[in-house]
C-alpha positions in Angstrom: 79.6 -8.6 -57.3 76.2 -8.8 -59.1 75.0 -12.4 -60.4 74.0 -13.0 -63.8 72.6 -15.7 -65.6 74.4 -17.0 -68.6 73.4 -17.9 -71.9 73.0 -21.8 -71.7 74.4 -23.6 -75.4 71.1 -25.8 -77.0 71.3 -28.9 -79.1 68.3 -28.8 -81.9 67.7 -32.0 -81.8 66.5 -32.2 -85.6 69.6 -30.0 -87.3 72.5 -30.6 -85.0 72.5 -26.9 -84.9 73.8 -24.8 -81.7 71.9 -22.0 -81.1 72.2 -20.0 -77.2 68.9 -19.9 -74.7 69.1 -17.9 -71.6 68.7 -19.7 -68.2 64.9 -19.4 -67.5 64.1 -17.3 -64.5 61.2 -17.7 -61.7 57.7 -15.8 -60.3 56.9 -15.7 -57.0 53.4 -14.2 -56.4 52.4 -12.7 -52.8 48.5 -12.4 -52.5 45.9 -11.5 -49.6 43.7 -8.8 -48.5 44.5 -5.3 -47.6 46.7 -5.1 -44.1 48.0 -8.4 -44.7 51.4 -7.4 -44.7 52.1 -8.5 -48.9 53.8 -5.0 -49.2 56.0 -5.8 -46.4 56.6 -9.4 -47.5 57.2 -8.5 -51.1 59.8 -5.6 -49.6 61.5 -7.9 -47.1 62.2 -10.6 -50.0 63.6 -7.6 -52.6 65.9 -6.7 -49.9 67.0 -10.1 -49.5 68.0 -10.4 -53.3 69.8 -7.4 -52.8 71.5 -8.3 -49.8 72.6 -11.5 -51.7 74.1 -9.9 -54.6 72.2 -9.2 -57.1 70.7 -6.3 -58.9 67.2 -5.5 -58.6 64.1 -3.2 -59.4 60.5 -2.3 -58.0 57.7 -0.9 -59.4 54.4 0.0 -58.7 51.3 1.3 -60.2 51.5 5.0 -61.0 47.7 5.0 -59.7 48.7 4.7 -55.8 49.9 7.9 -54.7 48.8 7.8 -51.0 52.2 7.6 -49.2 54.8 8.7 -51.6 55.3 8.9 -55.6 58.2 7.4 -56.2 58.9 4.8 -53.3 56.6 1.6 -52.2 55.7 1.9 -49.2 54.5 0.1 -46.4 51.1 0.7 -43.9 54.1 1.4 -41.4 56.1 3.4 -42.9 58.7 1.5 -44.7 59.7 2.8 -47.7 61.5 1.5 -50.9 62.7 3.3 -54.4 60.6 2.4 -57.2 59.5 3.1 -60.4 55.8 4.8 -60.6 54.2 3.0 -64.0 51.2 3.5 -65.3 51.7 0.0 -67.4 55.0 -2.5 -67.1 55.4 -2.8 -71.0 57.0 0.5 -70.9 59.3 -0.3 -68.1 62.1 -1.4 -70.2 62.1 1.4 -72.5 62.7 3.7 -69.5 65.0 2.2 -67.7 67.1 1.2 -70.7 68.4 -2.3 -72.7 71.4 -1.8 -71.0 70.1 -1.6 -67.1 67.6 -3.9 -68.2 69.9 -6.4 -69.3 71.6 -6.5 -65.8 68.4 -6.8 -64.0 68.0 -10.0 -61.8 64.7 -9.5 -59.7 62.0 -7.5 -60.3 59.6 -6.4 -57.7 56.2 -5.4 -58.6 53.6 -3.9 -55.5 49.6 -3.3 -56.6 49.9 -5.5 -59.1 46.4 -5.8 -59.8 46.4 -2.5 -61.4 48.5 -3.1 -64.1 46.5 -4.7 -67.1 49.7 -6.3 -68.8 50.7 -8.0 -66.0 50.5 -11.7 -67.4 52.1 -10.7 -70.8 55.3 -8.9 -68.7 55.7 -12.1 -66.3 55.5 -14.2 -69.6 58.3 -12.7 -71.6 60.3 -11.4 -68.0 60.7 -14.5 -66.9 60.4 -17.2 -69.5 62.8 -15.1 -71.9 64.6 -12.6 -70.4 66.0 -15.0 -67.4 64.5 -12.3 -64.6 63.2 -13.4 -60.9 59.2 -11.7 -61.1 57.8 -11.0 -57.2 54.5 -10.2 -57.6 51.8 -8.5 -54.9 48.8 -7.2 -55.3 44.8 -8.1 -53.9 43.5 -11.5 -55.2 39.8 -10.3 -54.8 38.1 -6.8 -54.5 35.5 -5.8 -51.8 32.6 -7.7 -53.5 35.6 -10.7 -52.9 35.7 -11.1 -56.8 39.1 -11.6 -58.5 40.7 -8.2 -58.8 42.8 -7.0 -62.1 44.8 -9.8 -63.7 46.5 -11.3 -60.3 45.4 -14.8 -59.9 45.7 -14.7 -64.0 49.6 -15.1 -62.9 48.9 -18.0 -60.3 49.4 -20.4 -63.7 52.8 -18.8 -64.5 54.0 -18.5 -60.6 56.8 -20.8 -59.3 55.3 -20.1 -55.6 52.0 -18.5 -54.3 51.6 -17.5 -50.8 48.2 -16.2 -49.4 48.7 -13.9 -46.5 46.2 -13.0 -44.1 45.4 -10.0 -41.5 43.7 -9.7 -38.6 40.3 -9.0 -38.2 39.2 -5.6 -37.0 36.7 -6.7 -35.1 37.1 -9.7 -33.3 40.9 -10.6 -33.8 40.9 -13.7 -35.9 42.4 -14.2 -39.2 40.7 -12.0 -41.5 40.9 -13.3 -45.2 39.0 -10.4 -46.9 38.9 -6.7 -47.7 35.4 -5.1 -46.9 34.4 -1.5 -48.1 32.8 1.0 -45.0 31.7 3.0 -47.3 28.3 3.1 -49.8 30.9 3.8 -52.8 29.9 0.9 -55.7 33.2 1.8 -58.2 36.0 -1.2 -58.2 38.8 0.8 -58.2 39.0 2.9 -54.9 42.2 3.9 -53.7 42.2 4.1 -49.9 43.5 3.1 -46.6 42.2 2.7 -43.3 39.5 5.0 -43.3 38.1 3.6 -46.3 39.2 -0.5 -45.6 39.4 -3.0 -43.6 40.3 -6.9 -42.9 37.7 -9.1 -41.5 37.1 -12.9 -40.8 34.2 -14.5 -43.1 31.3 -13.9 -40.0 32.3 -10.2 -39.9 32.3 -10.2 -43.8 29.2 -12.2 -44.3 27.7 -10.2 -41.4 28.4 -6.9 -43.4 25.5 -4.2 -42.8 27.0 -5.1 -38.8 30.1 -4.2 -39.9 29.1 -0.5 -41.4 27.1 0.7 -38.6 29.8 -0.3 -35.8 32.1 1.9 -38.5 29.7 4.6 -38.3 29.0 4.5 -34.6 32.4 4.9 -33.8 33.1 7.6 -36.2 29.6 9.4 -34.4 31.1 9.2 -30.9 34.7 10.6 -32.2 32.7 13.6 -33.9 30.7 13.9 -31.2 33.6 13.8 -28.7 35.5 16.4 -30.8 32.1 18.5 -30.8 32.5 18.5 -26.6 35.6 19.1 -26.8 35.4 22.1 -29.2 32.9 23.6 -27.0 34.3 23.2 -23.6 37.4 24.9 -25.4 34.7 27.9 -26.5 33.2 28.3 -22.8 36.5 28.2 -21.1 37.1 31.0 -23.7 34.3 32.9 -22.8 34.9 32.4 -19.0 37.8 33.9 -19.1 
């Protein structure tokens, strides 16, 4: 059976009066760079809710389209329903008063895409009694803060900064750096775009881009030999 969270009676102190106040709820935010697992984290706590009873609801930015539409999903492969928004204001309206009303936790992935962010966490939690679980990048590529994350860190009942593992040299990598030229914030991508590296390696950057393009040289290169020992074998014959 689902939980819920029950109108609590309040006392005005100055009239006497009795008036109802829904039990407060909570927000959990789950920061880091990209490949630090925050998708995975945010997915593995959701499931956990669910597992315990209670009635929940992802979302994600309508923006990130690069594994599926309608599901979050993580670098691995592990996938969740959700609902694709372009803002979370409108999330209510769509899903309805009703389902709304019986929502405990709501899980929210990319979060630093959605510019209402602060306002939702405000009124989701501190009125409508709901569990937020935020993820998203704290900082972009330049590492500067990214959308309206950390504006949540205020609101959050728990932050936890995850980290990855640097591409290069295997220690913990606490930023996202860009191997391409491309200068616009917003630049949704994955691996071939991305990765997480330790401060040297990020400090250390113009390193960084020509070990990326080296090894992207040799693979054409080695698909080039390839191709044409494939086209004088051909011939051979």
């Amino acid at each position: 059976m689902a939980s819920f969270k029950p109108s609590i009676p309040v006392v005005n102190p100055i009239d006497g009066a009795k008036y109802h106040h829904r039990a407060s709820g909570e927000v959990h935010v789950i920061i880091g760079p990209m490949f630090a697992g925050k998708t995975t984290a945010l997915l593995r706590r959701i499931r956990s809710e669910g597992n315990n009873g209670r009635n929940v609801a992802m979302i994600k930015s309508s923006k990130d389209t690069r594994y599926a539409v309608d599901s979050v999903v993580t670098h691995d492969g592990i996938k969740f329903p959700c609902w694709a928004l372009s803002d979370l204001t409108s999330f209510r309206q769509k899903l309805g008063d009703d389902a709304y009303e019986k929502l405990d936790v709501i899980g929210i992935d990319e979060a630093q895409f959605f510019e209402d962010l602060y306002d939702f966490c405000c009124n989701a939690a501190d009125h409508d009694g709901k569990t937020i679980i935020v993820a998203g990048l704290d900082g972009d590529y330049l590492r500067r803060s990214f959308g309206p994350v950390l504006d949540v860190v205020p609101l959050a009942d728990t932050v936890t900064k995850l980290t990855a593992r640097c591409e290069l040299c295997g220690k913990r990598a606490f930023f996202t750096f860009r191997k391409t030229m491309a200068k616009q914030t917003e630049l949704i991508a994955g691996a071939d775009v991305y990765m997480p590296v330790c401060r040297q390696h990020y400090v250390n950057g113009q390193l960084v881009i020509e070990a990326a393009n080296a090894s992207s040289v040799l693979e054409c290169r080695k698909v080039q030999s390839e191709s044409r020992l494939e086209v004088e074998a051909a011939v051979a014959i």
